[in-house]
N, C-alpha and C positions, 0 to 999 in steps of 0.2 A: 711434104707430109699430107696424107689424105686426112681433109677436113671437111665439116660441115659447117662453114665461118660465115654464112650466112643464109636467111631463108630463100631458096627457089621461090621464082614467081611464075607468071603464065607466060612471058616472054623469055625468060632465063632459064635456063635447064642444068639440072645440077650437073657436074662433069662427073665424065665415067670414070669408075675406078673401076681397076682389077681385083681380079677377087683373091681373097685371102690366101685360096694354095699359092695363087703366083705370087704374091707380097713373102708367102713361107720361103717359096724354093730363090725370090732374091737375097732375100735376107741372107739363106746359107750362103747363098753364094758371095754375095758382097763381106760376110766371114771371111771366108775363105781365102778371098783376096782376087777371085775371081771376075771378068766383069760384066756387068749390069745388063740384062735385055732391056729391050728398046722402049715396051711398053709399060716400066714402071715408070709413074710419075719424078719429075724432075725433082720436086718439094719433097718426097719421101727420098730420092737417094742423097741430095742435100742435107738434110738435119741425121740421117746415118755417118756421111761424112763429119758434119761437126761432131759429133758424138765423138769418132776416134781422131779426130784433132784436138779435143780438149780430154783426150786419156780417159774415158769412161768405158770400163770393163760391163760387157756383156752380161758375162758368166757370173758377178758376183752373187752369192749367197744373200748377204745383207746389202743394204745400199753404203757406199760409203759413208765412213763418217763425218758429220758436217762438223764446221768450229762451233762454239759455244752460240746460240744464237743470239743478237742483243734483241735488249725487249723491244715487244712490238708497239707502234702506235697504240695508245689505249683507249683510242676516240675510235679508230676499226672497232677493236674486238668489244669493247663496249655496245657497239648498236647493231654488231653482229650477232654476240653470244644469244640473242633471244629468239633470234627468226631461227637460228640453225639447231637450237636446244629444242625448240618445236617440231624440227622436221628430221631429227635425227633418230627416234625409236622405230617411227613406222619403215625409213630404209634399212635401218637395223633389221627388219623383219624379213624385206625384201635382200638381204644380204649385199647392199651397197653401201658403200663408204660416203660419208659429205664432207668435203674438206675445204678450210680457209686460209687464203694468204694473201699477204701482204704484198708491195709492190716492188719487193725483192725475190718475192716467189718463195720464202721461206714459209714452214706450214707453221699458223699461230692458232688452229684448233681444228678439231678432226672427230668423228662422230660414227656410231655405226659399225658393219661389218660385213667387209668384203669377202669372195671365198678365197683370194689369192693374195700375197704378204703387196699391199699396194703402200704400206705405210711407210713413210719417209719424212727428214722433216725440212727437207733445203729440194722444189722441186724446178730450180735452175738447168737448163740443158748441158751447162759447163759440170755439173757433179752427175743425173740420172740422162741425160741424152731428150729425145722426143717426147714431148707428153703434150698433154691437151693446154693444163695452166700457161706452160711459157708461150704456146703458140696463144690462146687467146690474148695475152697480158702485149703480148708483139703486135698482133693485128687489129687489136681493140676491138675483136667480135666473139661470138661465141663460135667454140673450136673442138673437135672433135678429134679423138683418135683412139684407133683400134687393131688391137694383137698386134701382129709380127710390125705394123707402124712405128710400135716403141724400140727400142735397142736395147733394151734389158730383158734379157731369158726369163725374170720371174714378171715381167706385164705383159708376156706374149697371148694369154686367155683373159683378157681385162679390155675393155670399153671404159672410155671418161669423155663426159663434156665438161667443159669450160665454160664460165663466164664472165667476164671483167666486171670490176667494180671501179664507178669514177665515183670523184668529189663532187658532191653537191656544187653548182652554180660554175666551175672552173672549168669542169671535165678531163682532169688529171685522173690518170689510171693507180687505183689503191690499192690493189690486188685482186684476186678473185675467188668462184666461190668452183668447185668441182666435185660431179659425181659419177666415182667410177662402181661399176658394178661387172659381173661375170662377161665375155665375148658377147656382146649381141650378134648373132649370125647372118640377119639382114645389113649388119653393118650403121650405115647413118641413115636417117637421122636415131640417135642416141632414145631411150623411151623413157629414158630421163629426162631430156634437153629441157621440155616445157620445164621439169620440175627446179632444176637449175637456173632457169631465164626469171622466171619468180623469187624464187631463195632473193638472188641478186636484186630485182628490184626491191624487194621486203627491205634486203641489207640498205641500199641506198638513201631508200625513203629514212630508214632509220640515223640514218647518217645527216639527213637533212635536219631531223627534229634533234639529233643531241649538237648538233655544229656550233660554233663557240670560236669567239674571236682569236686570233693565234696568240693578241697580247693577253687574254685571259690563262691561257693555257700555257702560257712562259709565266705570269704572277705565280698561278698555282705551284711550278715546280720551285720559281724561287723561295716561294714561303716553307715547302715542305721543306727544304737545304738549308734553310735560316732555322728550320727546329732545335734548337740547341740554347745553351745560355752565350748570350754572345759571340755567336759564330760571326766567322770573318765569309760573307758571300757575296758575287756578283752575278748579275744577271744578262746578259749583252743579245740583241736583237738587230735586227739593219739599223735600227731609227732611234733605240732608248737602251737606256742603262739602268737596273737599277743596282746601286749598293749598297751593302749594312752598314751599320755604326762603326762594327769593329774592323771591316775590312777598308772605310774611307781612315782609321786613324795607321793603317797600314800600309796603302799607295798612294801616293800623288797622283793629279792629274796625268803626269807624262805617265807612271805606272800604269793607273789604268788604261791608256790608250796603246801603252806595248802590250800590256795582257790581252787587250780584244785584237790585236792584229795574231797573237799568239794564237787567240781562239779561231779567229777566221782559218788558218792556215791548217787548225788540226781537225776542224771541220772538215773543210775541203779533201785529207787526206783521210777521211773517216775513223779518226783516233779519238773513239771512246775511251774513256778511262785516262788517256793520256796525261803526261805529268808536264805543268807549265813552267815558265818562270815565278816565280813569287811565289813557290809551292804549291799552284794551282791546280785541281784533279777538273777538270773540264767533262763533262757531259752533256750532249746534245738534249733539245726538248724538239720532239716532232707532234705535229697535228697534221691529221689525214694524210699522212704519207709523205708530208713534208717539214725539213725541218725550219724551225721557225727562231729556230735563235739556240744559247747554250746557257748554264748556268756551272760558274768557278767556285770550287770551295777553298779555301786559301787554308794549309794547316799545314802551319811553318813546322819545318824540324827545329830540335834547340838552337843550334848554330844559328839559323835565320831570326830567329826568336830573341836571340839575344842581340844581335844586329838592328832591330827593331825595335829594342830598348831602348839601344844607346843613340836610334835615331830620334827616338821620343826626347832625347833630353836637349839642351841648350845648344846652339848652333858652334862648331868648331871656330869662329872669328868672332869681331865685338862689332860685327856689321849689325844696324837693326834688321829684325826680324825674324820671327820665331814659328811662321805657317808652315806646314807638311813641305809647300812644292820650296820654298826656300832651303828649308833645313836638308832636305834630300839634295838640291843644286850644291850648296856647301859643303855640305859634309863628303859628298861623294868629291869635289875639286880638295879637299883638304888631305881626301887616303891617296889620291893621284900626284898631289904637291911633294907628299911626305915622300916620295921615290927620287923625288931630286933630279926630275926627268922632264923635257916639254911636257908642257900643257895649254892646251886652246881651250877659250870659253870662249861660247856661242852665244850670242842673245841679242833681241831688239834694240836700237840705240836708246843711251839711257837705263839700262836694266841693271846697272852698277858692274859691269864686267873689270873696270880698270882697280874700281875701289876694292873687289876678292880679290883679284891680281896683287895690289900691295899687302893685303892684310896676310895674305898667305906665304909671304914671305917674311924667313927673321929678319934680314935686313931691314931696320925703320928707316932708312934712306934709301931704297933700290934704285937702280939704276933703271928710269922709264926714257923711251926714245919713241917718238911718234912717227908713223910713217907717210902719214900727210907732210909732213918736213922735209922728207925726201933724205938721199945724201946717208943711208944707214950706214955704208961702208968705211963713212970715217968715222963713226960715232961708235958701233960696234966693240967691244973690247975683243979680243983674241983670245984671255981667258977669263970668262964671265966666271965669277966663284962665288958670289953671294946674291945672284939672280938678278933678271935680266926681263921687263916687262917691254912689251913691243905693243902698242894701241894702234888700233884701225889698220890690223893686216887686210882688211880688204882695196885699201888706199897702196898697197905695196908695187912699186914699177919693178919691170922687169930684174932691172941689176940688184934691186933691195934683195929680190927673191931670191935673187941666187947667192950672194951673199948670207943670206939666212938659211939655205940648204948647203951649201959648204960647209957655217958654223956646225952644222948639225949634223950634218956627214965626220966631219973632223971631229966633233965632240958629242955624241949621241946621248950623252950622260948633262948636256947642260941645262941648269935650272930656269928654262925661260918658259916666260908665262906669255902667251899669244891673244888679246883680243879682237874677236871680230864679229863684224853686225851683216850677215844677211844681206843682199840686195841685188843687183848685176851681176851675170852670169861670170864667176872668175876664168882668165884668160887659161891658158896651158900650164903656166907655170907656177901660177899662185895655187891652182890643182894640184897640182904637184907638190906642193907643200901643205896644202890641209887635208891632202889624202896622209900623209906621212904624218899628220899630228889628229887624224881622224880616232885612232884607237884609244888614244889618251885625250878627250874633250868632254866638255859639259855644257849643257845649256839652262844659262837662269830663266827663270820665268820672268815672264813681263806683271808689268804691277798688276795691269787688269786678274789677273791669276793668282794674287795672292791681296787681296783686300785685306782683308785681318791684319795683312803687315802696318797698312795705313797710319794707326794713330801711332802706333813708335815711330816712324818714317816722320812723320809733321813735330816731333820733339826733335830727332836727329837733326832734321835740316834746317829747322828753323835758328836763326843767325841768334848771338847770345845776346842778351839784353844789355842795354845802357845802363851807367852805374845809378842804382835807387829804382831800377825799374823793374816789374817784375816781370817773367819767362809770357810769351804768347801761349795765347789759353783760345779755348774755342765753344764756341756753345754747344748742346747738340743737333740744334737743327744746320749747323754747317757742317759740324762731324760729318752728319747723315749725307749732305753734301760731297763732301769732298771723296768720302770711300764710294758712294755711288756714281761718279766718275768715271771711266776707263781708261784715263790718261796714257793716251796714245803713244804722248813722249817720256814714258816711265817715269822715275825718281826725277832724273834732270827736270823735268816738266812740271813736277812736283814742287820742287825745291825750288826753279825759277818762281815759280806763283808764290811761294809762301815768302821767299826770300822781297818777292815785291812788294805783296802786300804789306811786311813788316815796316819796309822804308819808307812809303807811305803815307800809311794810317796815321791819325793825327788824334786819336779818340783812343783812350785806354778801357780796359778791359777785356772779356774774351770777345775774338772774332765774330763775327756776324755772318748771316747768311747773304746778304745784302751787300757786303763786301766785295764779296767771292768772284772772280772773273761770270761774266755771261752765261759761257758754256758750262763751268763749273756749277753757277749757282741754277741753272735751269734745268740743268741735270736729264735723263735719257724720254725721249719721249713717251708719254702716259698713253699715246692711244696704240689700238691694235695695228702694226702694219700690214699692208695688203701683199699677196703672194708676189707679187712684182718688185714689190719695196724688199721683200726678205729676202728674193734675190740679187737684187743688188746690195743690200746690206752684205750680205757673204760676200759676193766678187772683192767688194770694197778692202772687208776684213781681210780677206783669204789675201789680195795684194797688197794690203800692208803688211802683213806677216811674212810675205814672200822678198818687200823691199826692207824688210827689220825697223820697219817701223817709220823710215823717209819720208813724211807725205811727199815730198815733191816728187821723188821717183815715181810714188805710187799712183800722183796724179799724173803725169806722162803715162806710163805704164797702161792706165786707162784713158785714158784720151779726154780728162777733163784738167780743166783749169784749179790754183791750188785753194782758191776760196772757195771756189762751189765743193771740192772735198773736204774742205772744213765745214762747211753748211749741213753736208750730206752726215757727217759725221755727227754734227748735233743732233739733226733730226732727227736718225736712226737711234742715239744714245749709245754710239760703240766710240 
């Protein structure tokens, strides 16, 4: 495409173009189906070619019609609308069009009045063929193009330059600014261009005084989406979250981390509007032509609604604990138990997997068999009828497995409950068996994840008093203690400390801070950590989470010894 995509200097000389009859008579001809003389430029029979590989009709009357446009950036057209408002009656005069887009090439305002229908509001080369926008917005210069240049029968008397608009301080292309007016018959340069290369920098400079942090400009949309009484919203960015009132008594942690991967994904696929899990209506927030994060409005149908009740009320078993990510772990293994079908829970060692495993079944005697013991195949019954708990499938040997995928083959309907904790990559076959119990699983949260469980938890486990004595009590500055914790080793960790302390102590009344193990009573470190320490903090977390919780794995795993990750673990306060 014959451009003017940069100023000639004294050493540069612009390149020849041929003149308009011969640009006429290829065009017909490359019509026609005919082919091309020699001395039409490569870049003009090029973007003619793309033209009819993406099916854009010549001959059309109107431009085709574009989909519904979604709204534009409004940090563009904010610091645009003034310079272009300004310069839009004198070309009016002069019967040229000024027009704006964005960095999809869609028109987001348009000014003036050209003598030929140049108006369109999507000027992409896949819908109108050649134009000046998509060649500047391509080559990040200013870009020119004139008559039979375009591939539409109604811009064959039209001249437009181009010229891109970047981001303040990035130099991200935003869209640009274009002014087409009648054929100039000298051809380029355009007697617009200057008036164009200015427009453009006006917009830019304007772009630099309204620019505004991206997190400013995702608060803004969350706040206008929280307008409501009690709206349930989220707001998700690479780095922060924020969520309403009503929408944290809605998801769990694990919820909101599947709704933001939900969001990543419909981003990615540009699904505005799209409908999530959780009843989610997901819409992106863009600044300067980027988007900067989304914001979920959650507005359950009844059905969900009522589901959301009955999650709100008491946990389906008499396990303690009554926080969001408990009550969702429970209740969700309590509708999967009720089918009378395998079920696997997932969790950190310690997280009380084996303890919902008995509560959720009616048998108050089930039959548990450990697979650290080894030996399942003579323990197994042939027809388990009132359930069947199996602890530490990840301790499972080969023969256990396949004994337990025959059961389960044989009996697909048997009510056994599966625990297993995270850690070492499982072999082929024990894959094999948590792929086939993957669909029906659950996973509890670790204590650190439900704090508020804590002071039910320290009545649960603490041992029952001696006769004339009364229950263990606790002040508050050891409360504040002990939920301030992150107990690594979940409930078990828990219940060992409190179960020690009790045997102990030799002083009545409530516990003391003073008491408290070390790490307990010294609680997570007060100063700031250094960017070094925070990432190692993560690795740390990130492999214990990955070993379910094992220190020792986790310190193998990392290459330290198992006190210095105790150490690290105090001093970081995870």
């Amino acid at each position: 495409m014959t451009t003017a995509e940069q100023h000639p200097t004294a050493d540069r000389q612009p390149p020849v173009r041929p003149a308009l009859g011969q640009l006429r008579r290829a065009r017909a001809r490359f019509l026609a189906g005919r082919p091309l003389p020699q001395d039409i430029p490569d870049e003009v029979a090029a973007a003619w070619r793309r033209a009819r590989f993406h099916g854009v009709r010549h001959d059309c009357a109107a431009h085709p019609a574009a989909p519904a446009p979604r709204p534009p950036d409004p940090a563009l057209l904010e610091a645009a609308r003034p310079v272009l408002a300004r310069l839009g009656p004198p070309l009016d005069r002069q019967r040229a069009t000024l027009v704006l887009t964005d960095a999809r090439l869609r028109v987001v305002w348009a000014a003036g009045h050209a003598p030929f229908d140049t108006r369109c509001t999507d000027l992409s080369e896949q819908r109108v063929g050649p134009n000046s926008a998509a060649l500047a917005l391509r080559t990040g210069r200013r870009a020119e193009v004139h008559g039979p240049e375009h591939f539409l029968d109604v811009w064959q008397e039209v001249s437009a330059v181009s010229v891109p608009l970047r981001t303040p301080g990035e130099g991200r292309p935003v869209g640009t600014v274009t002014v087409a007016s009648a054929l100039c018959a000298g051809r380029a340069p355009h007697p617009q261009a200057g008036l164009a290369e200015a427009a453009a920098a006006a917009v830019e400079a304007e772009l630099r005084a309204h620019a505004r942090p991206p997190e400013h400009v995702l608060l803004d949309a969350y706040l206008t989406a929280c307008d409501g009484p009690d709206r349930p919203v989220v707001a998700f960015s690479g780095h922060s979250r924020l969520v309403s009132e009503a929408a944290g008594r809605l998801l769990s942690t694990r919820d909101l981390d599947d709704l933001e991967r939900a969001v990543r994904t419909a981003l990615r696929q540009d699904g505005s509007g799209t409908r999530l899990p959780y009843g989610a209506e997901v819409e992106p927030v863009r600044h300067l032509g980027e988007t900067v994060g989304a914001v979920a409005v959650l507005e359950p149908d009844p059905g969900r609604a009522t589901a959301a009740t009955a999650t709100a009320g008491p946990p389906p078993t008499t396990l303690a604990g009554h926080s969001l990510p408990w009550r969702h772990a429970t209740r969700r293994a309590a509708e999967l138990a009720a089918a009378r079908a395998p079920l696997l829970l997932v969790g950190e060692r310690g997280t009380g997997k084996t303890s919902l495993a008995r509560a959720l079944l009616d048998d108050p005697d089930p039959l548990v068999v450990d697979a650290a013991e080894g030996e399942l195949g003579q323990v197994l019954p042939d027809r388990p009828r009132d359930g069947l708990v199996l602890r530490h499938a990840e301790r499972l040997a080969q023969p256990d497995v396949a004994a337990i995928v025959a059961l389960l083959e044989a009996r697909p309907a048997t009510p056994l409950l599966v625990t297993y904790t995270p850690g070492a990559p499982p072999g082929p076959c024990l894959q094999r068996l948590l792929d086939t119990l993957a669909a029906r699983s659950v996973t509890l949260p670790a204590l650190r994840e439900r704090p508020e469980d804590i002071g039910e938890l320290l009545t649960a486990v603490s041992p029952p008093p001696a006769p004339g004595q009364p229950p263990l009590t606790w002040t508050l500055d050891a409360r504040r203690a002990v939920e301030g914790y992150p107990w690594p080793g979940n409930i078990t960790e828990l219940a060992h400390v409190v179960r020690s302390l009790a045997q102990r102590r030799r002083v009545t009344g409530p516990v003391r801070r003073s008491e408290l193990p070390d790490p307990v009573r010294d609680g997570p470190a007060g100063r700031r950590l250094s960017p070094m320490e925070r990432a190692e903090r993560t690795a740390i977390l990130e492999a214990l989470r990955r070993h379910g919780g094992n220190k020792a794995r986790t310190a193998a795993a990392l290459g330290i010894g198992r006190a210095t990750l105790y150490r690290k673990l105090r001093t970081y306060g995870s």
